[in-house]
N, C-alpha and C positions, 0 to 999 in steps of 0.2 A: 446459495444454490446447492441442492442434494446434489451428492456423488451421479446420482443416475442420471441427473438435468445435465451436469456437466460430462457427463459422458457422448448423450445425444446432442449436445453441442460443439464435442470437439471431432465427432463423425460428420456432422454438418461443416463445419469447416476444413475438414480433409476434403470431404467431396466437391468444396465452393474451389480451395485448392487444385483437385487435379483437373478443375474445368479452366482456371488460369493457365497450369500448365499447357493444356492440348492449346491454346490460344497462344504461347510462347512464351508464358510466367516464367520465371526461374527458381522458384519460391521448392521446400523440400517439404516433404509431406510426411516427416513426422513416425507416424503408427506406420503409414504405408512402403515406407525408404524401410522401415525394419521388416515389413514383410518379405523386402525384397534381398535385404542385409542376409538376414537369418532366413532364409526358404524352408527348415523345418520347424521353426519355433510355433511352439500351440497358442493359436490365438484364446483369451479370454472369455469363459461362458459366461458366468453370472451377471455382470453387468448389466448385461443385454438379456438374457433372461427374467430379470426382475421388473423391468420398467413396466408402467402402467402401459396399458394400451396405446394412446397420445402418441406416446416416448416412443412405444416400438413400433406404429405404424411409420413416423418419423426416420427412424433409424433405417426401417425396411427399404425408405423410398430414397435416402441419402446411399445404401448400400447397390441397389439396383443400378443406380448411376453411374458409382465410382467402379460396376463390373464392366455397363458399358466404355467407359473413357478409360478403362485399365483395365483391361482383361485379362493379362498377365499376373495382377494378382491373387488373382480368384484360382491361378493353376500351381498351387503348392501341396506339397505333399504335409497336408496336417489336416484333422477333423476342425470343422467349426461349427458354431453354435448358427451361424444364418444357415447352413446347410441343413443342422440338426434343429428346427422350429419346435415349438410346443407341440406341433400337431403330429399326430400318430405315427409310429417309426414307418409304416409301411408307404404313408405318403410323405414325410419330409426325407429321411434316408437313401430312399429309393427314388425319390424323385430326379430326371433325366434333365442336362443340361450341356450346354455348348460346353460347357467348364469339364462337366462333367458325366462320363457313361453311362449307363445302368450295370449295375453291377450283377452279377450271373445272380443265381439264386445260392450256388454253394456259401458265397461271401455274405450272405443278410441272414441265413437261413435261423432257426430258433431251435435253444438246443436247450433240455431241463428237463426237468419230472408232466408229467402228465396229470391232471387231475383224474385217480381213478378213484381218488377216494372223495367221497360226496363232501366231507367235511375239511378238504384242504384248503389254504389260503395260499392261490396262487399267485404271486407274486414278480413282475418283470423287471429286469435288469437288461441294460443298454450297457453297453462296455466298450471304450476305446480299445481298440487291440490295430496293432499294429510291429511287423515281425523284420526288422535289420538283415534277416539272414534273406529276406523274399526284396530284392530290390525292386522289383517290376510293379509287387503290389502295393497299391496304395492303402492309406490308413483308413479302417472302417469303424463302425458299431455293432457288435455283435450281441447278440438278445439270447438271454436266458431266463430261464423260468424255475423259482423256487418253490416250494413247500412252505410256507412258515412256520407251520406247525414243526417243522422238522428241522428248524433254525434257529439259531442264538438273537438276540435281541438286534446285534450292531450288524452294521455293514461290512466291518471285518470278518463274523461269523460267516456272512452271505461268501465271500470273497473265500472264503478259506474252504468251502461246502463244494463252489463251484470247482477248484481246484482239484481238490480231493476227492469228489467223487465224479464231476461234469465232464471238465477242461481241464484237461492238466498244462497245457501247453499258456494256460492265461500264467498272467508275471506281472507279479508286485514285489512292494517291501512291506515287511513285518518285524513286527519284533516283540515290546513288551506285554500289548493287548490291553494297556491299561494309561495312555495317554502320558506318558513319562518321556518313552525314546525319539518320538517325533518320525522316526521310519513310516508309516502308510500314512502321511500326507497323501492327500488328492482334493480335486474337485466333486463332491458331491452332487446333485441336485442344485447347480449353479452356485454352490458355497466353498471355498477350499475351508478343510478340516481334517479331523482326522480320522480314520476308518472306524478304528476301534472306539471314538469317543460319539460316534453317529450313528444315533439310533434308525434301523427301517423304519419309514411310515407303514402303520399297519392297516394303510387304505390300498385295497388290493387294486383297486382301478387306477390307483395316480403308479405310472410307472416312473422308475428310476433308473439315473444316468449319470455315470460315471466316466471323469477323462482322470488326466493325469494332467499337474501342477500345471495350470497355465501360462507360455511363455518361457518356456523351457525345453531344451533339447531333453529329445523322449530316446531315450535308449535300447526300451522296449514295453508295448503295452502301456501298463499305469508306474512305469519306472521312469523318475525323470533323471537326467543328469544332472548332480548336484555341485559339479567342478567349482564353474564360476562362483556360487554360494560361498562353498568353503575356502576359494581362494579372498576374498573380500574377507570373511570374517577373518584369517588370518593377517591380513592386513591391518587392523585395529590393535595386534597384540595383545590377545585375549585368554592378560595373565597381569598379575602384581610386579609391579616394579619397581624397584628401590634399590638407592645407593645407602641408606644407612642402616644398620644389622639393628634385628628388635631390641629396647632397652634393657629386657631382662638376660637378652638371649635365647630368648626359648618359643617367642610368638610375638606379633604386632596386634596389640589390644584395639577397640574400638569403646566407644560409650554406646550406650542401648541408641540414643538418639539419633547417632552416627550408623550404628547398624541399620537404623527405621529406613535412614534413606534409599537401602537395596533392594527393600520389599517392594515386588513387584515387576526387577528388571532380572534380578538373578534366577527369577524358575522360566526362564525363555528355553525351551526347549530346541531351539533352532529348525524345526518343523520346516521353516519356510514357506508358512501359509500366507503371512503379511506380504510378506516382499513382492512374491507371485500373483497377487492382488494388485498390487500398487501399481497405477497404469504409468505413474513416475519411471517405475522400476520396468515397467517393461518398454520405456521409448529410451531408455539411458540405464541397461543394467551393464553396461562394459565400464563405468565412470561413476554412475550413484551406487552409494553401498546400500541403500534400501532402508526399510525400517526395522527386518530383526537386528541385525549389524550395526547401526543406528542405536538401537536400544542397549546392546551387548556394550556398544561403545562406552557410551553414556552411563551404564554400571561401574565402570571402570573409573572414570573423570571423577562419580559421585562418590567415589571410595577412598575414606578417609585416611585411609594404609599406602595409597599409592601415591608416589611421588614424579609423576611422569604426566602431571594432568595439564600441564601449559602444553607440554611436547602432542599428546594426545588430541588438544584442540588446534593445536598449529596443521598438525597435517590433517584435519577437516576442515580449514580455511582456506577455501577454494569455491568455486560456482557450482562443483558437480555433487562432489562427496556429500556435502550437507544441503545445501539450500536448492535441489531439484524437487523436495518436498513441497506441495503444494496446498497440504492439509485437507487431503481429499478423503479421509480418515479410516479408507477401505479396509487397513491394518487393523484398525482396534475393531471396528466391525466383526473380521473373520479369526482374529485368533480364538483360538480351542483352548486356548490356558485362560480367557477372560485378561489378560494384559492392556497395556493401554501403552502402544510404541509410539503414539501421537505426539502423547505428552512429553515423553521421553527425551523426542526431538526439539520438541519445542522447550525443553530444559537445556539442552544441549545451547541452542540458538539464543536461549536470554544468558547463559552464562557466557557465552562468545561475545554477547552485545556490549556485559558491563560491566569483561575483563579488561 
């Protein structure tokens, strides 16, 4: 079964769920106990963005339901993708509901260059913004309008344009501009990636929308809080460790063979596009380490210099840490390094089986 199929299957089953509940179930509902766990965590676009029609007229009418028989969940303070539909901002954004207002016109309003010039390529951008210091206000999409002509190729150029010259008040992270640092993680066009590694589509009609990391406390705008992340990878000990000093003294040698087996887990940039993908990662990120951490780990175990690799795999033998993986392979899918943390895992689990 595709990731998507299993997706609109396990919203089908939330919602067969909360119709037990209202009847006196006692069963927990998974995705929905976290929406209620975490009341600010950003739910997930792409998933649901991608499905074929089927899927998502499906998904629309499991969604409609669990609004009527939970309606508490639909009143969180986070942007979502059923709110923000395929269809044009001014009808799904703006669109009015018991959940939710209509929002003034200041708060939707469009802010960017003008086409005065006959030969510009105008360009829309949808933007999560949402501001910590305004308690009152709730999280929007704010539209802007570029030039391309007058723009760098990536979505970081776009971002760095609108800053500098638009909005100053929009807030991200930046850094190298060259796909190394991992700093502008986000959700793209229902993809997590990375700003500077994503190119604009230079179809002026298809407009573009951007949130921040989905499933993550948002700090501000497209800044996610990265706490929990870095506290798990710290958890793994993600370093060499050895009780016996190198033979020569001067270094711990490998054979090229020994080296081979790193290729491909050591350039993990820690991005945190995988993890924030992983619908694993998002019903159990307080307990599963996820797949970049998962991977980083597993660098470590496969490294023939360290001596810590039985200790390493003891404290990943448990139900949560390692095996909440379901091989739903949304990881290898959205990394921006081409990685493959699937596998990773799945090294991890046969060396655990037939140690």
């Amino acid at each position: 079964m595709c990731a998507n199929s299993r997706t609109c299957w396990m919203l089908l089953r939330l919602n067969l769920t909360s119709q037990s509940q209202k009847r006196g179930g006692n069963r927990s509902l998974g995705l929905c106990h976290l929406y209620l766990k975490h009341p600010r965590r950003h739910p997930h676009p792409h998933p649901l963005s991608t499905l074929i029609p089927p899927h998502t007229m499906a998904l629309r009418l499991a969604t409609r339901r669990m609004a009527a028989t939970q309606p508490m969940l639909f009143r969180r303070s986070m942007a979502t993708t059923i709110e923000h539909t395929k269809e044009p901002i001014s009808a799904a954004a703006e669109a009015t509901s018991a959940s939710r207002p209509p929002e003034p016109p200041s708060k939707t309003s469009t802010i960017g260059e003008s086409a005065t010039d006959p030969n510009a390529k105008i360009k829309t951008f949808h933007i999560y913004r949402w501001n910590p210091d305004e308690p009152s206000s709730k999280p929007k999409m704010q539209t802007y309008t570029l030039d391309l002509n007058k723009t760098g190729p990536m979505m970081l150029d776009a971002l760095i344009r609108i800053k500098n010259e638009v909005d100053p008040t929009l807030t991200f992270r930046r850094s190298c501009r060259e796909g190394i640092c991992g700093s502008c993680a986000m959700n793209i066009d229902g993809v997590n990636t990375l700003a500077c590694l994503c190119r604009i589509p230079t179809e002026t009609k298809k407009e573009s929308r951007i949130y921040p990391l989905p499933h993550t406390y948002v700090v501000k705008d497209l800044v996610p809080d990265m706490t929990q992340f870095y506290k798990q990878y710290r958890s793994i000990k993600p370093y060499l460790q050895r009780d016996t000093p190198p033979p020569n003294g001067k270094e711990n040698l490998q054979s090229k063979a020994e080296r081979r087996k790193l290729d491909g887990l050591y350039e993990c940039i820690l991005c945190a596009c995988c993890s924030t993908s992983c619908p694993s990662y998002w019903w159990n990120s307080e307990e599963y380490l996820g797949p970049a951490v998962l991977m980083q780990s597993y660098r470590w175990i496969a490294d023939s210099r360290d001596e810590k690799t039985e200790q390493r795999k003891d404290a990943l033998n448990n139900s949560m840490s390692l095996y909440r993986c379901h091989t739903i392979l949304n990881c290898s899918r959205t990394c921006p390094k081409g990685l493959n943390p699937a596998l990773a895992i799945a090294e991890i689990k046969k060396a655990m089986a037939f140690s």
